[in-house]
Every structure is written in C-alpha cells, then in structure tokens.
N, CA, C, O and CB atoms as a CASP TS submission, in Angstrom:
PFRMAT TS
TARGET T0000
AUTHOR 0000-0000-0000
METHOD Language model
MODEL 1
PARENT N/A
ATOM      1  N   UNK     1     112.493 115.288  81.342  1.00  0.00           N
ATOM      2  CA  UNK     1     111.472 115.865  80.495  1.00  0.00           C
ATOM      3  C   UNK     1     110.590 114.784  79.855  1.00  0.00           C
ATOM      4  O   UNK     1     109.391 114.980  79.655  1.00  0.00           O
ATOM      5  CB  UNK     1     112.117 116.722  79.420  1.00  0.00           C
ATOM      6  N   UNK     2     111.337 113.404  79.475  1.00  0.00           N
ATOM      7  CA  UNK     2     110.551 112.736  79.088  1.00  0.00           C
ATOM      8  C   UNK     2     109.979 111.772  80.166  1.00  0.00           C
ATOM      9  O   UNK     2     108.912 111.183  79.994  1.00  0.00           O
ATOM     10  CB  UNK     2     111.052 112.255  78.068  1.00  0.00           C
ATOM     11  N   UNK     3     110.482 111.685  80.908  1.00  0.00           N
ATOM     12  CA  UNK     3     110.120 110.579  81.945  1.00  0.00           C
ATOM     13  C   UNK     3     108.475 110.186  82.484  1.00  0.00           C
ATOM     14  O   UNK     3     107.991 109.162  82.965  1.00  0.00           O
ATOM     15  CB  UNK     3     110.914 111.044  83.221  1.00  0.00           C
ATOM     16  N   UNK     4     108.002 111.308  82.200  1.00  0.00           N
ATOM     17  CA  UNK     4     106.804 111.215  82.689  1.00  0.00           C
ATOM     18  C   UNK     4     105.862 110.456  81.609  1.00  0.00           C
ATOM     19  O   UNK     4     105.086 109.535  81.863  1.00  0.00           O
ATOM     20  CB  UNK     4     106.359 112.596  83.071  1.00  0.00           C
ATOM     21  N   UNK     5     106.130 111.113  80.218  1.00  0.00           N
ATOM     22  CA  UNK     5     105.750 110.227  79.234  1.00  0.00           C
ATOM     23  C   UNK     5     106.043 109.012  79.083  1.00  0.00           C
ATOM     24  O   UNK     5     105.108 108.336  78.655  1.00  0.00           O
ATOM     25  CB  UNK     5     105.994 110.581  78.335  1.00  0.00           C
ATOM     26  N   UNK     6     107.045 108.445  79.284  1.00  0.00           N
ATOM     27  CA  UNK     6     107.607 107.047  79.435  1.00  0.00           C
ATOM     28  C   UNK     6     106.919 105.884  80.592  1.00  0.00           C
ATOM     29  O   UNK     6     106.714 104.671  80.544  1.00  0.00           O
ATOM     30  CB  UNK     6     109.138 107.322  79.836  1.00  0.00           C
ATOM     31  N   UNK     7     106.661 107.101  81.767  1.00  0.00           N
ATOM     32  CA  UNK     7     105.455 106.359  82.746  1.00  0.00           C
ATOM     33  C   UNK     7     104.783 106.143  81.988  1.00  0.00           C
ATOM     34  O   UNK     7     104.691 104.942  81.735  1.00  0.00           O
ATOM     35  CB  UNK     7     104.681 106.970  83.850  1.00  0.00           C
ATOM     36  N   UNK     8     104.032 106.961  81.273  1.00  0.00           N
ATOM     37  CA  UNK     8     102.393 106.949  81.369  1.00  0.00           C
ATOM     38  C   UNK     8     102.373 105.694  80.494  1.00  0.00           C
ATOM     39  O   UNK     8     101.951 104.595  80.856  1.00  0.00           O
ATOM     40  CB  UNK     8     101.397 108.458  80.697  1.00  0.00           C
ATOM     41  N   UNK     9     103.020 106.079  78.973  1.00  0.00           N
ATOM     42  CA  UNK     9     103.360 104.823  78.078  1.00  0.00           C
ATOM     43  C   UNK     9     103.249 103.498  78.823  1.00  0.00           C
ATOM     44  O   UNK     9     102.483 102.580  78.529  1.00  0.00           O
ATOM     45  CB  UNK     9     104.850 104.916  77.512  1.00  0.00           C
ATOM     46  N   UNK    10     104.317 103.536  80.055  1.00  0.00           N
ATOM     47  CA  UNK    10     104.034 102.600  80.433  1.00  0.00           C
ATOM     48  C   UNK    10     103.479 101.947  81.363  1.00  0.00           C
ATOM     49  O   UNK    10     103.724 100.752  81.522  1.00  0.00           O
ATOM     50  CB  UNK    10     104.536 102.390  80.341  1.00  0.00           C
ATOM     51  N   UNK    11     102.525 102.708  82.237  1.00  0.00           N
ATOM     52  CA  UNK    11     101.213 102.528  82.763  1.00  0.00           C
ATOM     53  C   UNK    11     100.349 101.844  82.003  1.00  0.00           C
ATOM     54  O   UNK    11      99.684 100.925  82.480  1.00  0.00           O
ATOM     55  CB  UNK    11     100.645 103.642  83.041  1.00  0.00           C
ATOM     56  N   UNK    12     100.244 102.297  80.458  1.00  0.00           N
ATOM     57  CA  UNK    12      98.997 102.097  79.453  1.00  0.00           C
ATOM     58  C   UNK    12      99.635 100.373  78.767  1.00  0.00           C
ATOM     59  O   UNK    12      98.822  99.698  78.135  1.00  0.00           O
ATOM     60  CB  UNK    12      98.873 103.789  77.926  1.00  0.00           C
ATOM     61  N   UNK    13     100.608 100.007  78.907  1.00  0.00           N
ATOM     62  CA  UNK    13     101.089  99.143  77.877  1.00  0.00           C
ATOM     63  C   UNK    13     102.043  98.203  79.405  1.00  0.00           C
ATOM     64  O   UNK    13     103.218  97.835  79.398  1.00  0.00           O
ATOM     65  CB  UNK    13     102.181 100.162  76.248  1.00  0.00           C
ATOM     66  N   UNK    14     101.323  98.095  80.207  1.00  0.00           N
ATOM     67  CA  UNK    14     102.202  97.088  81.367  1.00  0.00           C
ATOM     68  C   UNK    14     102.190  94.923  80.751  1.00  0.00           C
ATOM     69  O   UNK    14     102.363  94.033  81.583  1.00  0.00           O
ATOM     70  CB  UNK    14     100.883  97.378  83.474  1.00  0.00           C
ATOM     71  N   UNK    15     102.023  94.721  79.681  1.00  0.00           N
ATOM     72  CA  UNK    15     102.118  93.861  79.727  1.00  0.00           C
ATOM     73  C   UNK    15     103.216  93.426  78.315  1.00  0.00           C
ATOM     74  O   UNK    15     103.714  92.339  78.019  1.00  0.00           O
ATOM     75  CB  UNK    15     100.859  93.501  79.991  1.00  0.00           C
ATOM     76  N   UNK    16     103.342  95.114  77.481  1.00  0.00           N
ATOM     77  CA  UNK    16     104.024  95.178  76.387  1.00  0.00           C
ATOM     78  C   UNK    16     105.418  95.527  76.556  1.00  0.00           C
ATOM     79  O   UNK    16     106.299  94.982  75.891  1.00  0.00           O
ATOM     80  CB  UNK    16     103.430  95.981  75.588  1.00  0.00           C
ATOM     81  N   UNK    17     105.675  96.534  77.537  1.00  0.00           N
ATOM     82  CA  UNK    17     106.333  97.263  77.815  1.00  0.00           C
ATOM     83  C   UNK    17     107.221  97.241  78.864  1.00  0.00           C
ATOM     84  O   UNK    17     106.580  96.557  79.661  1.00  0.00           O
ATOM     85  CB  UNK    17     105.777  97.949  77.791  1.00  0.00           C
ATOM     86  N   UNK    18     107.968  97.440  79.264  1.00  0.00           N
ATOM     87  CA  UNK    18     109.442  97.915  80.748  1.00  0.00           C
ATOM     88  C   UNK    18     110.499  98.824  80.085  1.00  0.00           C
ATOM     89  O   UNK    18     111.227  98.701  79.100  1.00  0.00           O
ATOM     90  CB  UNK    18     110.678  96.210  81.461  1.00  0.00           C
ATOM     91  N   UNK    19     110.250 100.022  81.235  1.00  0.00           N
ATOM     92  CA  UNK    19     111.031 101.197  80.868  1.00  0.00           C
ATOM     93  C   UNK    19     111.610 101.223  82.214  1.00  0.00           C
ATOM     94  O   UNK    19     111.147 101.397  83.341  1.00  0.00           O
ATOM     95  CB  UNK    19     110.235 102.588  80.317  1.00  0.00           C
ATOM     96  N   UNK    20     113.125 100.925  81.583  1.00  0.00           N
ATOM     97  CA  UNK    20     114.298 101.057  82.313  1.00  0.00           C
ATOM     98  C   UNK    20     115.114 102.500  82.141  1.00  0.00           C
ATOM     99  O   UNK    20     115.634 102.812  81.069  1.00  0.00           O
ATOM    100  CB  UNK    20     115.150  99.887  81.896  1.00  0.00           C
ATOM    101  N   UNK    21     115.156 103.263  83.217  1.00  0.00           N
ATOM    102  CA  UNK    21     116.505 104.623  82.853  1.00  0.00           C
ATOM    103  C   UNK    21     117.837 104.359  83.483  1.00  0.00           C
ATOM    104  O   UNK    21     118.240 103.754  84.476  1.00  0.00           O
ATOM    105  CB  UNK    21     116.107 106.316  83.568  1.00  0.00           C
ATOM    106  N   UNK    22     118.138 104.763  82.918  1.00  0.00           N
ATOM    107  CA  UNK    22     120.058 104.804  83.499  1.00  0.00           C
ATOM    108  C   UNK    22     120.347 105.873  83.334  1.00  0.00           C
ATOM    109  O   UNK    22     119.855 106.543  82.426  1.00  0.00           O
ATOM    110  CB  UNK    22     121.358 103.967  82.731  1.00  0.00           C
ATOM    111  N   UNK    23     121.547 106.486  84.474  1.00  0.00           N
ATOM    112  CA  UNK    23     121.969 107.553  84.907  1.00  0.00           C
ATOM    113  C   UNK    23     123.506 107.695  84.158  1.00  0.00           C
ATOM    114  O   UNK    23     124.472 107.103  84.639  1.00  0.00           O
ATOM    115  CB  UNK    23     121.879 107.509  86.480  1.00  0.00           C
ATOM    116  N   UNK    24     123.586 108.253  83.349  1.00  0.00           N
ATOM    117  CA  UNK    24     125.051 108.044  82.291  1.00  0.00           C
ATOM    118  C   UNK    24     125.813 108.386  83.154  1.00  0.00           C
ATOM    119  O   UNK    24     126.868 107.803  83.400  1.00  0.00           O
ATOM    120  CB  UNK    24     125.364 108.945  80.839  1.00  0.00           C
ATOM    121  N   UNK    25     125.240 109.737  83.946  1.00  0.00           N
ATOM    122  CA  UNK    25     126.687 110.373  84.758  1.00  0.00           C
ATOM    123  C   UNK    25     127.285 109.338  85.611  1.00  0.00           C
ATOM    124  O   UNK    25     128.470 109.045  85.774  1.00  0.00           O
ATOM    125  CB  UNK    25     126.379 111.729  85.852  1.00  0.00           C
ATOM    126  N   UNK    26     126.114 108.801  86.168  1.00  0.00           N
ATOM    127  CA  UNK    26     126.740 107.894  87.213  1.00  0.00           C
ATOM    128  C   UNK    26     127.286 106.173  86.643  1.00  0.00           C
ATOM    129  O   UNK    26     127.903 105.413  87.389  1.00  0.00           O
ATOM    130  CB  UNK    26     125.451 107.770  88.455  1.00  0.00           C
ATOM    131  N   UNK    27     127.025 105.939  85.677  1.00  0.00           N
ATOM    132  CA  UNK    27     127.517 105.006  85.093  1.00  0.00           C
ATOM    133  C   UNK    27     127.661 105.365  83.645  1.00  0.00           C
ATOM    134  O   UNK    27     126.795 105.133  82.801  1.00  0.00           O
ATOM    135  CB  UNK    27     126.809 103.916  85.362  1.00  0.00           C
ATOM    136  N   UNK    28     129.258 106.173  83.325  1.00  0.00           N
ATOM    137  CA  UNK    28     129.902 106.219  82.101  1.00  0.00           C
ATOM    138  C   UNK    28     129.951 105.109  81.280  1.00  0.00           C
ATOM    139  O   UNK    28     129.712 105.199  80.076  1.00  0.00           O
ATOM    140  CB  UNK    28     131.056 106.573  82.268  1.00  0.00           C
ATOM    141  N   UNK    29     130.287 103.902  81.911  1.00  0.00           N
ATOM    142  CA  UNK    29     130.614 102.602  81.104  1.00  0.00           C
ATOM    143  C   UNK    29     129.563 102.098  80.267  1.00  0.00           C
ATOM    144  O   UNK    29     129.623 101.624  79.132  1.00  0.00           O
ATOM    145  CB  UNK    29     130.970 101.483  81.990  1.00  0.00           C
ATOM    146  N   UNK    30     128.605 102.284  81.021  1.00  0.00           N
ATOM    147  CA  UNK    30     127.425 101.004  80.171  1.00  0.00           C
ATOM    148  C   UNK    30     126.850 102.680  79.185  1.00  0.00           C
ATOM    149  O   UNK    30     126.747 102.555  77.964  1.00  0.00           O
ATOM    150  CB  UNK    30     125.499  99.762  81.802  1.00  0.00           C
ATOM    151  N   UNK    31     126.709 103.301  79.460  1.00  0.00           N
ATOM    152  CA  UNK    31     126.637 104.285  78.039  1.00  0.00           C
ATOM    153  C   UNK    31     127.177 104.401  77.447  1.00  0.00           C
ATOM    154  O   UNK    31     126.545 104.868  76.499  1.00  0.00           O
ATOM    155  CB  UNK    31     126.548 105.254  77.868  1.00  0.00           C
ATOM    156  N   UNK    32     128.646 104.258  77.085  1.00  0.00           N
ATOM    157  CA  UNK    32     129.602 103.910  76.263  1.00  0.00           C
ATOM    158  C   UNK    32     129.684 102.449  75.590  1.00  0.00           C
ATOM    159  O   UNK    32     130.036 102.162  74.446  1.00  0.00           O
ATOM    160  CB  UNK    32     130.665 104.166  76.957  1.00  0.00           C
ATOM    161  N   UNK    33     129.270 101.639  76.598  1.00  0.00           N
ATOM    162  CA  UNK    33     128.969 100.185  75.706  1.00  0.00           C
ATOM    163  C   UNK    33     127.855 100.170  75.055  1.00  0.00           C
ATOM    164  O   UNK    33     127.881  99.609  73.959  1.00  0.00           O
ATOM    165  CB  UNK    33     128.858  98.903  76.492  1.00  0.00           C
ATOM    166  N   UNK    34     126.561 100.770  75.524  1.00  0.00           N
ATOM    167  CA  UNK    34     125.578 101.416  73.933  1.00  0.00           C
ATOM    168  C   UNK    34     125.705 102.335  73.111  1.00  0.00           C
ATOM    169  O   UNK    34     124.794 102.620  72.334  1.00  0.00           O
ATOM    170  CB  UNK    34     124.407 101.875  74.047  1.00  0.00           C
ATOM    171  N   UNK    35     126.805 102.936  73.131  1.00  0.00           N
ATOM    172  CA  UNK    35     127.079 104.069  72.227  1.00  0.00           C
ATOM    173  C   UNK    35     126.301 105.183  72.122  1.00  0.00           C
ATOM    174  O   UNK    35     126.308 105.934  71.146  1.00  0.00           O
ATOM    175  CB  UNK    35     127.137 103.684  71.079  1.00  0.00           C
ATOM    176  N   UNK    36     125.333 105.370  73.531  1.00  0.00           N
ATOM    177  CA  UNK    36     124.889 107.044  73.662  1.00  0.00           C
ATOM    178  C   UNK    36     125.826 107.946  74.043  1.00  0.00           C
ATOM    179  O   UNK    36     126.627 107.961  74.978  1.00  0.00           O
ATOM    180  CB  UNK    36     123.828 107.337  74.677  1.00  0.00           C
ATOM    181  N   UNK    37     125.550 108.809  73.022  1.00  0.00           N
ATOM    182  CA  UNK    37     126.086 109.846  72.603  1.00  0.00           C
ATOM    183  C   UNK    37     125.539 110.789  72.856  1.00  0.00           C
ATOM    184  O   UNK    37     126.190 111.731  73.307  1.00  0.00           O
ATOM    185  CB  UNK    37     126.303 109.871  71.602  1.00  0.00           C
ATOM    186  N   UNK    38     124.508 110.875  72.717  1.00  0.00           N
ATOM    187  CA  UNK    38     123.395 112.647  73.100  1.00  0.00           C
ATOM    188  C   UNK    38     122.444 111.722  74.294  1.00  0.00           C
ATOM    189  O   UNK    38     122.275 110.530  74.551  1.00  0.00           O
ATOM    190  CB  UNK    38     121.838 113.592  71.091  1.00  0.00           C
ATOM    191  N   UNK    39     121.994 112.947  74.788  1.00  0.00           N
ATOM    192  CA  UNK    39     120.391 112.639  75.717  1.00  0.00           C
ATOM    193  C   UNK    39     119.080 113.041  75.329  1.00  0.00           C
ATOM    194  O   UNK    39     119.276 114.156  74.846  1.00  0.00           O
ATOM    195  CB  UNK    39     120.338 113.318  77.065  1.00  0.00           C
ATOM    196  N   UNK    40     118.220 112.872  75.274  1.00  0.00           N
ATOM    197  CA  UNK    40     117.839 111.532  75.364  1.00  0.00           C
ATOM    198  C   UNK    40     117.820 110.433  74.585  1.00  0.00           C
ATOM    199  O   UNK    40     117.505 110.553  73.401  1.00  0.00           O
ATOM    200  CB  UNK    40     116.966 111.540  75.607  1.00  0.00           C
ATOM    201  N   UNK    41     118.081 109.462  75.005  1.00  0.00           N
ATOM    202  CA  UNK    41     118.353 108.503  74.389  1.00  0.00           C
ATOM    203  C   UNK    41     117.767 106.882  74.473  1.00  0.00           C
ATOM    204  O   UNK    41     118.199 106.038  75.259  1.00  0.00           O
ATOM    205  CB  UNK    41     119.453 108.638  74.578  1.00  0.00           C
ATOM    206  N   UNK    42     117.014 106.733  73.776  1.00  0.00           N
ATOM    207  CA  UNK    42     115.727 105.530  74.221  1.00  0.00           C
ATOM    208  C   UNK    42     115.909 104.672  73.321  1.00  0.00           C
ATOM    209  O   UNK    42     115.718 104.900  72.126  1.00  0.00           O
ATOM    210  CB  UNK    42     114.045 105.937  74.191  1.00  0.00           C
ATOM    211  N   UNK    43     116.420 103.251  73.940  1.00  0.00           N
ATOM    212  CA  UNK    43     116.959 101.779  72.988  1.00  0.00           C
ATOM    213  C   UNK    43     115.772 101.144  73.573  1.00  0.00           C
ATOM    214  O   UNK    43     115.401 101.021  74.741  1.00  0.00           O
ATOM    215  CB  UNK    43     118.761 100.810  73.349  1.00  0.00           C
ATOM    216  N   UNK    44     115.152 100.684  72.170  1.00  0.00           N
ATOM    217  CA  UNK    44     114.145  99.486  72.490  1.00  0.00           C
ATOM    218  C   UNK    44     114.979  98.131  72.301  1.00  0.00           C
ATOM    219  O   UNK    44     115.597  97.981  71.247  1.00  0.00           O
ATOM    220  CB  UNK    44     112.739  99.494  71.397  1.00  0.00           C
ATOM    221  N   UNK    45     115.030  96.803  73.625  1.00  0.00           N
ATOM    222  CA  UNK    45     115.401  95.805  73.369  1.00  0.00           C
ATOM    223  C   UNK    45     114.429  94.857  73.083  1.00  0.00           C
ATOM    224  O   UNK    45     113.256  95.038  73.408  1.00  0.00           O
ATOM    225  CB  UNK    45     116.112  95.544  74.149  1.00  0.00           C
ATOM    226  N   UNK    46     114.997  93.374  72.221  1.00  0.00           N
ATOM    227  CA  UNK    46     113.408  92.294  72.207  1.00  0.00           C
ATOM    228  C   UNK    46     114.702  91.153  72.426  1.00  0.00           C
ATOM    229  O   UNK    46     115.717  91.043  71.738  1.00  0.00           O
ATOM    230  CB  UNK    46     111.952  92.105  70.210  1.00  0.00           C
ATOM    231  N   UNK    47     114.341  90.454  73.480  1.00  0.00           N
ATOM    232  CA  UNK    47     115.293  89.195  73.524  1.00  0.00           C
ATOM    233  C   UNK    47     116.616  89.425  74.160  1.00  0.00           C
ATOM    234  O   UNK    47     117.332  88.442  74.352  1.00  0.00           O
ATOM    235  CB  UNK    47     115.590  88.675  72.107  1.00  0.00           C
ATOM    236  N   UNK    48     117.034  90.634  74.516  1.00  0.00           N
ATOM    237  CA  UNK    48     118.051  90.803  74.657  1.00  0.00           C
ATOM    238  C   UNK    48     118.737  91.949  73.884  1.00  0.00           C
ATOM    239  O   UNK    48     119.392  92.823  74.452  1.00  0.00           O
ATOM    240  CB  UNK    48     118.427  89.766  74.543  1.00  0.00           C
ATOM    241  N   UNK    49     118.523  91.880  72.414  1.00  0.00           N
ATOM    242  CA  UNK    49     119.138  92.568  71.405  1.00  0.00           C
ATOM    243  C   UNK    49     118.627  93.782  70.959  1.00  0.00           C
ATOM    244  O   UNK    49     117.425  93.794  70.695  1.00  0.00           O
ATOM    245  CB  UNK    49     119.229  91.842  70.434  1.00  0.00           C
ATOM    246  N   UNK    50     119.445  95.089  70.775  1.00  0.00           N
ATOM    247  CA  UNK    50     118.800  96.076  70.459  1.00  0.00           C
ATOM    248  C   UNK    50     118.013  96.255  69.233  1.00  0.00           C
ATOM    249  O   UNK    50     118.693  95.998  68.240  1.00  0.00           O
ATOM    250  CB  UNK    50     119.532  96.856  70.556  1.00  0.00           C
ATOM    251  N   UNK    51     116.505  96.699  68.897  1.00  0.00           N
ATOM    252  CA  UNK    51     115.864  96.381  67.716  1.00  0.00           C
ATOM    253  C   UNK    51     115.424  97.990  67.557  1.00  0.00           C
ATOM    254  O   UNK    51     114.670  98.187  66.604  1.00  0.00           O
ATOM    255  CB  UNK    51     114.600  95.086  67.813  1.00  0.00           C
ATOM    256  N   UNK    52     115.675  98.818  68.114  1.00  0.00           N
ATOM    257  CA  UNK    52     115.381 100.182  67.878  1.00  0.00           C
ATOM    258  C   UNK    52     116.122 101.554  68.873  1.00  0.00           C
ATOM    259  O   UNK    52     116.432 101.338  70.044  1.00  0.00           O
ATOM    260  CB  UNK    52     113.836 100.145  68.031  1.00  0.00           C
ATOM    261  N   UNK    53     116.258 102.428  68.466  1.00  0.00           N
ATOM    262  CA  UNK    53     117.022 103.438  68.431  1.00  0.00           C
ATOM    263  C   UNK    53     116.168 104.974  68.655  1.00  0.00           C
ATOM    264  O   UNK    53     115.426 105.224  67.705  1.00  0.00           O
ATOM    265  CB  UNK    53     117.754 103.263  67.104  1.00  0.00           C
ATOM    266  N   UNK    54     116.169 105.899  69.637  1.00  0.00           N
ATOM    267  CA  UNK    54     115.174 106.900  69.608  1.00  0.00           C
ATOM    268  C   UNK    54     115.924 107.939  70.152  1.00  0.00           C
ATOM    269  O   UNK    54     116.223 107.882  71.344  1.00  0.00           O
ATOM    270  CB  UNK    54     113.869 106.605  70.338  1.00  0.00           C
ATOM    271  N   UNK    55     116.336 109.041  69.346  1.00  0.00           N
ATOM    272  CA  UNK    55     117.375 109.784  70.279  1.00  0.00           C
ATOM    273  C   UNK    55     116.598 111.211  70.296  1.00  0.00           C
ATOM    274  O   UNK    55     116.268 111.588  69.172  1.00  0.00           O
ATOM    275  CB  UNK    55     119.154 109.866  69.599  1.00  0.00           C
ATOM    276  N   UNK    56     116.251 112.063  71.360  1.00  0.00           N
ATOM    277  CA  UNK    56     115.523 113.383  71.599  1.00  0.00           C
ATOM    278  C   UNK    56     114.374 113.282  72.123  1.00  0.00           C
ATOM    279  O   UNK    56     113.745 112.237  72.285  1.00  0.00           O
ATOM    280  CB  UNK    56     115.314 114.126  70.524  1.00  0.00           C
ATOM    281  N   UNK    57     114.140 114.057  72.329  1.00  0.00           N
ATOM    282  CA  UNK    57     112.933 114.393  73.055  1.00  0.00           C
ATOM    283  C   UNK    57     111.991 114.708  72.629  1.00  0.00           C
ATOM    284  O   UNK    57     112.007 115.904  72.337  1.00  0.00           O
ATOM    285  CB  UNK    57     112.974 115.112  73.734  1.00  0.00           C
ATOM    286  N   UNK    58     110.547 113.921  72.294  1.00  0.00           N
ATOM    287  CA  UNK    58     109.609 113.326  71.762  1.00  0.00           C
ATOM    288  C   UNK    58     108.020 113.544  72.390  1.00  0.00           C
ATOM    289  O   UNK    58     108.254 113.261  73.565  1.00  0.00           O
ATOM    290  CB  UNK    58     110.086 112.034  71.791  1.00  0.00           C
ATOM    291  N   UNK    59     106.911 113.789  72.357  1.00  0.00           N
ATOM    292  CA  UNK    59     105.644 114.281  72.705  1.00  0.00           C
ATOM    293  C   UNK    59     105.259 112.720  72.928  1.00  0.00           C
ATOM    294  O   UNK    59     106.150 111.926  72.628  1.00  0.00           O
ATOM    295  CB  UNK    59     104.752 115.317  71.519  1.00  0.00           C
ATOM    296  N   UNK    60     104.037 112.183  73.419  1.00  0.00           N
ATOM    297  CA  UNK    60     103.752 111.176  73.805  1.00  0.00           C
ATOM    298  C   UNK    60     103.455 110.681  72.316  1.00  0.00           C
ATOM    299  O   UNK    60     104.224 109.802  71.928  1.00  0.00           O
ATOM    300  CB  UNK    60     102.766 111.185  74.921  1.00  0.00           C
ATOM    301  N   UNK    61     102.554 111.060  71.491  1.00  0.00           N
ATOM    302  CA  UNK    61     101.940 110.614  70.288  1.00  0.00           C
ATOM    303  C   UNK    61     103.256 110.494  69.638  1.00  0.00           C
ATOM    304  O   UNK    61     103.240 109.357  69.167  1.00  0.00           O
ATOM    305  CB  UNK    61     100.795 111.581  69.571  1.00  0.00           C
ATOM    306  N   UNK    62     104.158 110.930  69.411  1.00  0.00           N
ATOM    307  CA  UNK    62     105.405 110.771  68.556  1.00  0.00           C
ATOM    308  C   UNK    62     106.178 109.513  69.108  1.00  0.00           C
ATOM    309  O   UNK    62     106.645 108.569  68.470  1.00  0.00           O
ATOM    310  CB  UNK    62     106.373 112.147  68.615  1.00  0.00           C
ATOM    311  N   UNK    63     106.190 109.825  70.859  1.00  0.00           N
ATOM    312  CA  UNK    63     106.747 108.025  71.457  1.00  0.00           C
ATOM    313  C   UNK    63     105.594 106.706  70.433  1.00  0.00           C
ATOM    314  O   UNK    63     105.961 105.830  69.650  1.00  0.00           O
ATOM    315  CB  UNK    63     106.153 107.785  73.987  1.00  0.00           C
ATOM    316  N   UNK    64     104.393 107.026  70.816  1.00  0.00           N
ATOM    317  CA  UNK    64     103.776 105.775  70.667  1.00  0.00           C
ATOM    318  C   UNK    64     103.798 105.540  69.054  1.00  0.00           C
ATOM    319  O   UNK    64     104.046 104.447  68.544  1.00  0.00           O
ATOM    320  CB  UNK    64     102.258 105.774  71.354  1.00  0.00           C
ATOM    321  N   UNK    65     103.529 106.621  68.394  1.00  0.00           N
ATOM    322  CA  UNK    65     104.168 105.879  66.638  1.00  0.00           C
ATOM    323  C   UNK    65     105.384 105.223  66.335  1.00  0.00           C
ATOM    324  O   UNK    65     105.600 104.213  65.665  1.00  0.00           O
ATOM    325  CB  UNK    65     104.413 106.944  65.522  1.00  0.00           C
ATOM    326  N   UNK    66     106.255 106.100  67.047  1.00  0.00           N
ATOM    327  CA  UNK    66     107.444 105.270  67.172  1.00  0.00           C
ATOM    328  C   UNK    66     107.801 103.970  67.723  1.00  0.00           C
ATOM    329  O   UNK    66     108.798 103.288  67.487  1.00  0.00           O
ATOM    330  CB  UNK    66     108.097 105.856  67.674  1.00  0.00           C
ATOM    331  N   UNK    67     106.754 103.731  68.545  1.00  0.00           N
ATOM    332  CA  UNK    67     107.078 102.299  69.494  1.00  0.00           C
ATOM    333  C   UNK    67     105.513 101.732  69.337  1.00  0.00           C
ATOM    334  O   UNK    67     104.790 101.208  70.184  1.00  0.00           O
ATOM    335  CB  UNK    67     107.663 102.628  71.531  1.00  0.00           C
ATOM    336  N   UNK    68     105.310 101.984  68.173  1.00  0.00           N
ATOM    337  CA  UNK    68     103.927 101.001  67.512  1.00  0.00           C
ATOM    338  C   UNK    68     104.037 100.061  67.377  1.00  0.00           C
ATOM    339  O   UNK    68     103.027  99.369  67.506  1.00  0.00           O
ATOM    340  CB  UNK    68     103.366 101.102  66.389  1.00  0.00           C
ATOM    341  N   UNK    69     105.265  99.434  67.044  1.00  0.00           N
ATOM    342  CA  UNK    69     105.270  97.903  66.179  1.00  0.00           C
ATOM    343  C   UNK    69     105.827  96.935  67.624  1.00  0.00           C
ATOM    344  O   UNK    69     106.403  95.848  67.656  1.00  0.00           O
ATOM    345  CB  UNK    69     106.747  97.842  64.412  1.00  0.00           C
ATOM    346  N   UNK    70     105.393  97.819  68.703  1.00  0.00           N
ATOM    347  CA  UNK    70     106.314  96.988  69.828  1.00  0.00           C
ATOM    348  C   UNK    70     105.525  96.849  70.967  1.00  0.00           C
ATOM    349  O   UNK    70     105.777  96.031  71.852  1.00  0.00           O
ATOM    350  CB  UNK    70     107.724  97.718  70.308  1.00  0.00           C
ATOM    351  N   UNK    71     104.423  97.743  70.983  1.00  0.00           N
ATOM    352  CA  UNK    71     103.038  97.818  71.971  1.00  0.00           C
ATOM    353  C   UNK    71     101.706  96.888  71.445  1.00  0.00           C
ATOM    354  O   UNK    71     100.662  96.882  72.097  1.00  0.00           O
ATOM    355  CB  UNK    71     102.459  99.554  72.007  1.00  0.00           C
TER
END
C-alpha cells in the first residue's frame, strides 16, 4: 500500500534518499533484530544507525513531513 509512495519519494529525492523493503515473512530474524512489531514499518538509517522510526500507513505529504529533516 505504501510502496508506491516510497517510489515516488524516492524518484523525487534520488540523491537524499534509498528505500530498502524487506520481506519479514521471509526473513523473521532481521525483523526481530529491529524490533518490528506491526506493518508497516519504516526505519530511517544515517551512518548506519537508526535515527527515526515510522510505523503505519501514511499519505505521501504525511511521508515527506515526516522525512523532512532527511530530504
């Protein structure tokens, strides 16, 4: 549902941005080593380290306020 927004985001922001998805079903482990818990579930990293947290499902204008300080 969100995926398409997450393109476009990152169509518009290719030099700010990389949107990675992972498939929980198919890899239990590494969702358990980030501690998602619900879907959707969108970790912004900088350096390596997690610096933000976005859990549900979100309209494009609600992604990009949210991921203002990072575009």
């Amino acid at each position: 549902m969100i995926a398409p927004v997450l393109a476009e985001i990152a169509d518009e922001h290719p030099d700010d941005i990389r949107i990675a998805k992972l498939n929980v079903d198919e890899h239990p482990d590494i969702a358990r080593q980030f501690s998602v818990m619900s879907i959707p579930t969108m970790i912004v990293f900088r350096d390596g380290q997690e610096v933000k947290r976005l859990v549900g499902a979100k309209g494009k204008g609600q992604m990009l306020q949210d991921l203002d300080e990072y575009l």
